[in-house]
N, C-alpha and C positions, 0 to 999 in steps of 0.2 A: 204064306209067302212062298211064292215059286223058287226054284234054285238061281232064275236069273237076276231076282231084285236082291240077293244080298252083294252080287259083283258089283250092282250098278252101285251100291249105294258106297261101295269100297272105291268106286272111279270116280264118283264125289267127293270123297275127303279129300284127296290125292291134286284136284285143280288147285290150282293157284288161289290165292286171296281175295286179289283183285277180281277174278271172272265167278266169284261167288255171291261180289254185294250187289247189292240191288242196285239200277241205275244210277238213282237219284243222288246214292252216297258217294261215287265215282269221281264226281268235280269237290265240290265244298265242303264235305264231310271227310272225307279223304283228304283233303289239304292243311286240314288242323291238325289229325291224326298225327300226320308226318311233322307236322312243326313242332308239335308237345313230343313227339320221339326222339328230335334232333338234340347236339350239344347245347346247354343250358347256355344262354346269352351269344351263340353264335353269331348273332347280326346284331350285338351290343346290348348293353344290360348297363342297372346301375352301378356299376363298377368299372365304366368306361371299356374300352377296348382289349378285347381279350379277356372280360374279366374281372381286371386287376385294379389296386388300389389306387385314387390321383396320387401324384407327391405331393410332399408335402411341404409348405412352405415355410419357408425361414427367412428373416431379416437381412439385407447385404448390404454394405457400403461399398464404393466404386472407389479404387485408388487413383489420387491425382497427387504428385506429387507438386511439391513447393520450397520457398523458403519460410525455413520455420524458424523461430528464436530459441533458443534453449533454456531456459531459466534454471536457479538455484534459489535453494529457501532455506534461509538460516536466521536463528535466534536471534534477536536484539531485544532491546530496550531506551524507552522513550526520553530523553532529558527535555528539560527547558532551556529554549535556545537563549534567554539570558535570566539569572538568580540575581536579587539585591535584597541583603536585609536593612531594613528599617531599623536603627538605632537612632536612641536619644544622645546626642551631640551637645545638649543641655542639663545642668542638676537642677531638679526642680520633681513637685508633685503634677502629674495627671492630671488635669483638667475637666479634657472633654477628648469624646472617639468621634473622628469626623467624617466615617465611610462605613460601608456596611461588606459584613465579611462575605469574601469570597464573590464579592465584584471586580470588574473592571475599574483601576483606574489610570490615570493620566500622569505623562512626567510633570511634577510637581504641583502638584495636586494635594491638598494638606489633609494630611491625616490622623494628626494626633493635637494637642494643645495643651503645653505642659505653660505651668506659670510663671509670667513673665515679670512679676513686677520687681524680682530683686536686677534683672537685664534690663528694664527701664528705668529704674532711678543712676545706673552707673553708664547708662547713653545720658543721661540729661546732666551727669557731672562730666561729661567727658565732653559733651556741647559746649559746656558753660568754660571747661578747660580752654578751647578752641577758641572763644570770643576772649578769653583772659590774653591770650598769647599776641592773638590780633591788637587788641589794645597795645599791649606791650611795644609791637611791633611798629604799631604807627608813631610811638613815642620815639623811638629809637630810632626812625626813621628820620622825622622832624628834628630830631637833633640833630643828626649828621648833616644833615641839608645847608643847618645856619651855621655849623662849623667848618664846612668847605670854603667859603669864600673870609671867614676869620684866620684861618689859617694861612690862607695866602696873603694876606695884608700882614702877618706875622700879629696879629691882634691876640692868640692864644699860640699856646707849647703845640708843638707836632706832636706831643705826648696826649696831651688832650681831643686830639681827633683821631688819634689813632685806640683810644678807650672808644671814644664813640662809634668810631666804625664798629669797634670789635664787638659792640652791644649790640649795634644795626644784626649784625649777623646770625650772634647768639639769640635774637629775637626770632628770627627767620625761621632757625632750628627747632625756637620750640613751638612753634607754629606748626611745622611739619608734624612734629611727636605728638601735639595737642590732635591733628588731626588725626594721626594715625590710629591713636588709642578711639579716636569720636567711630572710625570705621568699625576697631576692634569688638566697640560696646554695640556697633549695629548689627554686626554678625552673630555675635553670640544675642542680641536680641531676638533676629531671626532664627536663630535655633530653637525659640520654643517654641514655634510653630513647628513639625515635624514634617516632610513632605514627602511625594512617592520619589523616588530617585528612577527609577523609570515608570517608562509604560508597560502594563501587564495584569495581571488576575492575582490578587491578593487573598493571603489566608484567614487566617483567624487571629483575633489579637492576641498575642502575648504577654499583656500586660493589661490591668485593667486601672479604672478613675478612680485617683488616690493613689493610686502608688508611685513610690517616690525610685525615679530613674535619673539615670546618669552620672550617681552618686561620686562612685570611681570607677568606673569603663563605662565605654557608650553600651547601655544595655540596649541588648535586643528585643524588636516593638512587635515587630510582624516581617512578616517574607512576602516580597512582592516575586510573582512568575512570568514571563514573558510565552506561554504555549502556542503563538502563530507568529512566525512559523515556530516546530516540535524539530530537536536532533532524535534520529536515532543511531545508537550504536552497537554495534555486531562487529564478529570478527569472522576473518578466513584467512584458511593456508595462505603462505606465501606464493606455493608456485599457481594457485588460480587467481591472485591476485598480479603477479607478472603477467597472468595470459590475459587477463580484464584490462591490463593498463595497455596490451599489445592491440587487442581489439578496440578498445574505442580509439587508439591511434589509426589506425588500418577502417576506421569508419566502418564496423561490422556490428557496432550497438546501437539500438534506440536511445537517442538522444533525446532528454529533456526541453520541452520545448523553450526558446529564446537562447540557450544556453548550451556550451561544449561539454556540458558532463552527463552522465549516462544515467538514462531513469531508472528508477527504482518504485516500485507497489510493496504496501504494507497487507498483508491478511491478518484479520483479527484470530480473538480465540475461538471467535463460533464460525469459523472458516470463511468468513466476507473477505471479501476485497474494499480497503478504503476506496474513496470515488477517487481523491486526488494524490496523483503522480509527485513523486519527489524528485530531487537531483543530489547525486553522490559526490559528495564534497571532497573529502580528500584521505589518504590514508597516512598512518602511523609511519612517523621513519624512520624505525629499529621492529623487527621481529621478535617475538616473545623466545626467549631462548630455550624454556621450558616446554611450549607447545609449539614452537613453529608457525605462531597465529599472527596476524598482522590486525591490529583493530581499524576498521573503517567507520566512516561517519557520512551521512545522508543528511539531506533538508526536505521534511515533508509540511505542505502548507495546511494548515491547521482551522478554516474559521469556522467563528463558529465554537471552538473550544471543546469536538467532540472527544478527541484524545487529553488523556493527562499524561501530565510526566510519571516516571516509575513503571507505566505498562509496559509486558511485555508483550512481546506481539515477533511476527514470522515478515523476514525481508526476503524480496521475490526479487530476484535481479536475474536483467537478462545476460548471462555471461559470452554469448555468441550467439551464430546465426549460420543454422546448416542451411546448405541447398540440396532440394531433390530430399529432401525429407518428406514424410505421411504423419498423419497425426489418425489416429484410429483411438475411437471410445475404451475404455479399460477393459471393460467387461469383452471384448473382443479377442486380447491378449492371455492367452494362459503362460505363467510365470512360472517357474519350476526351477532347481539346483540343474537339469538338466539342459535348460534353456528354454528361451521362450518361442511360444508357437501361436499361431492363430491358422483358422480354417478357412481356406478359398475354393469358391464355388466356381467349379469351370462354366463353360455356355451349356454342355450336356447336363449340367445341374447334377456333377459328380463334383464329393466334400472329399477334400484333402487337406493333411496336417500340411503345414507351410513355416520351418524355422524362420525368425525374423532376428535383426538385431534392434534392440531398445535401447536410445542415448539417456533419456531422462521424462519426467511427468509434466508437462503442461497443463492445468487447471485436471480436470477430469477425465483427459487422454495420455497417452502413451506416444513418443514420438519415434514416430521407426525411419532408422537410418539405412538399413538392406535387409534384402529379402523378399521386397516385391515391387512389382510392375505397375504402371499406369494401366490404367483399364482393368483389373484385376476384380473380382469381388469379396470381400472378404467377409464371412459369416461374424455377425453379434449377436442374435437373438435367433433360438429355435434350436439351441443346442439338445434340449429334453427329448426333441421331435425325432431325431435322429436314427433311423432302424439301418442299422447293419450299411450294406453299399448301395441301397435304395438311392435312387435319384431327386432331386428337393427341386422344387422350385422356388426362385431368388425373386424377392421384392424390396424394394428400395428400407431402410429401416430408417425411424422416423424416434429420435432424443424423445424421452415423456418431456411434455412444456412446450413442446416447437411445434411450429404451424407446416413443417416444410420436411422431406426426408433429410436426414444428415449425409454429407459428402467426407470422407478419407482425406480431408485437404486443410492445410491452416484457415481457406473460409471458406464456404460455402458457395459450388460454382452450380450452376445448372448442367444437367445431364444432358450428354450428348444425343442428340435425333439419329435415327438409324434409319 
């Protein structure tokens, strides 16, 4: 090697990159080169723009405010809106049982058949009294008739028509008593037929055939119940009982239909709602001194016989009627000693706590009286999703069961087009 090829070969390192490659790698070789050099996802990658992760979505409901009902639910229990016991009105033995327990039956409708025949031999002496007295009577009559015009001829004593009148009369009298006693043999005949005194659902016998009833009290036979329509009875304070009697004057409660008193819904013990609507009949009118409770009383229609008397069961009464109220799902609300808060999603899809105020429970929701806006969105679901001040994206949240997203409103309105 000459002294000149080791400079030459030092002024080749020294070029550039680029005036080293060969032609061909100049355009398209060189144009990957640089792309696998550059920032990782520069012109977008799976991680969308810049990068970075979607957000991520969470459940919203849209506030619409309304008017909402407020209800209260308190204890009761079920009576029978009419009790009649079946007693023997008769002394006699059992006979025959002439209904089957725990049927329906009818007012007077016979149910029992104690033995009659010491009440029909003393109806057929008390008959035969009646035809005696009749007899008597026509006698008494016939006399007086031929003594009227003897008397005026002075043909007998004034004394003598004046016994006969007075027989006429005494006859009359015991006609009346002959019959009286013929009614008395017919009732007490009727009595050993035993019958329903009302209409209603009957229990079980208390007495069975052969036994000897009515001895000395009217024993009791069986209990007839009347369950449609069912009372039920519950109590409440006084002063929300002055505010219930202010509201349904002031027309701020749902009214039972046909009728000026204020409906009432029964929830069972497996948390159902009965199908049919009651009307709140009236309340006590003295205050319990000890609690301050005023007992009330409702009419719930019964057919059918699903309810018995003695259950207890929960009374849903609408006590008012906010306006400009929300109703929002429960799980939406967080509850606390410090107060309650739920999460709203602004448009930027930034999650902020939001204090609200909560009046009371409607079925599954919460009714909020302030604290938020129409158009508002409020987060229910997706609370787990939540990273730090990450931004979320809001989609409509949709009740498990329902064919449709839920709306923040007492019902269901369609969402506004934008």
């Amino acid at each position: 090697m000459t002294e000149s090829q080791p400079a030459a070969a030092a002024a080749l390192q020294r070029r550039p990159l680029l005036s080293r490659l060969p032609l061909f790698m100049t355009v398209g070789t060189l144009s990957a080169v640089l792309a696998a050099c550059g920032p990782s996802g520069a012109q977008g990658g799976p991680g969308g723009p810049g990068g970075g992760m979607p957000p991520t979505e969470v459940g919203v409901v849209t506030v619409t405010p309304g008017v909402v009902g407020l209800q209260t639910e308190l204890p009761g229990r079920l009576e029978a809106s009419r009790v009649a016991q079946v007693r023997a009105r008769a002394a006699g033995i059992v006979q025959e049982r002439l209904f089957r327990e725990g049927s329906d039956v009818k007012a007077g409708q016979p149910l029992f058949q104690i033995d009659a025949a010491p009440y029909k031999a003393t109806y057929d002496s008390a008959q035969a009294a009646v035809a005696k007295a009749e007899a008597t009577l026509m006698q008494a009559s016939a006399q007086l008739t031929r003594y009227k015009p003897l008397v005026e001829a002075n043909a007998i004593s004034k004394q003598d028509y004046v016994n006969a009148e007075a027989s006429q009369k005494q006859a009359e009298a015991d006609l009346a008593s002959a019959k009286a006693a013929l009614q008395t043999a017919k009732i007490n005949l009727g009595y050993t037929t035993v019958t329903a005194p009302i209409s209603g659902r009957i229990g079980r016998e208390l007495v069975t055939v052969g036994a000897l009833v009515g001895q000395s009290e009217a024993t009791q036979m069986a209990v007839v119940q009347q369950i449609d329509p069912l009372y039920v009875n519950f109590t409440q304070s006084a002063a929300e009982v002055m505010k219930l009697r202010d509201a349904l004057a002031n027309g701020q409660l749902k009214r039972a239909p046909g009728t000026e008193a204020a409906s009432v819904r029964l929830v069972k013990d497996d948390g159902s709602e009965f199908p049919k609507a009651g009307k709140l009949l009236f309340s006590d009118l003295t205050v319990d001194s000890t609690s301050g409770q005023i007992t009330l009383r409702a009419e719930v229609p019964n057919p059918g016989g699903q309810l018995l008397p003695g259950l207890y069961v929960r009374v849903r009464l609408e006590q008012a009627q906010a306006s400009d109220a929300i109703t929002l799902p429960q799980q939406a609300v967080t509850r606390s000693e410090k107060g309650d808060v739920v999460m709203v999603v602004s448009p930027e899809g930034k999650v902020s706590p939001r204090p609200v105020k909560v009046a009371a429970g409607k079925g599954n929701q919460w009714v909020i009286l302030d604290g938020l806006k129409a158009g508002e969105q409020v987060m229910v679901d997706g609370f787990q999703k939540l990273r730090g001040d990450a931004p979320v994206k809001a989609v409509p949240w949709q009740a498990p069961g329902s064919a449709a997203p839920a709306a923040a409103a007492p019902a269901a309105a369609p969402a506004a087009k934008s």
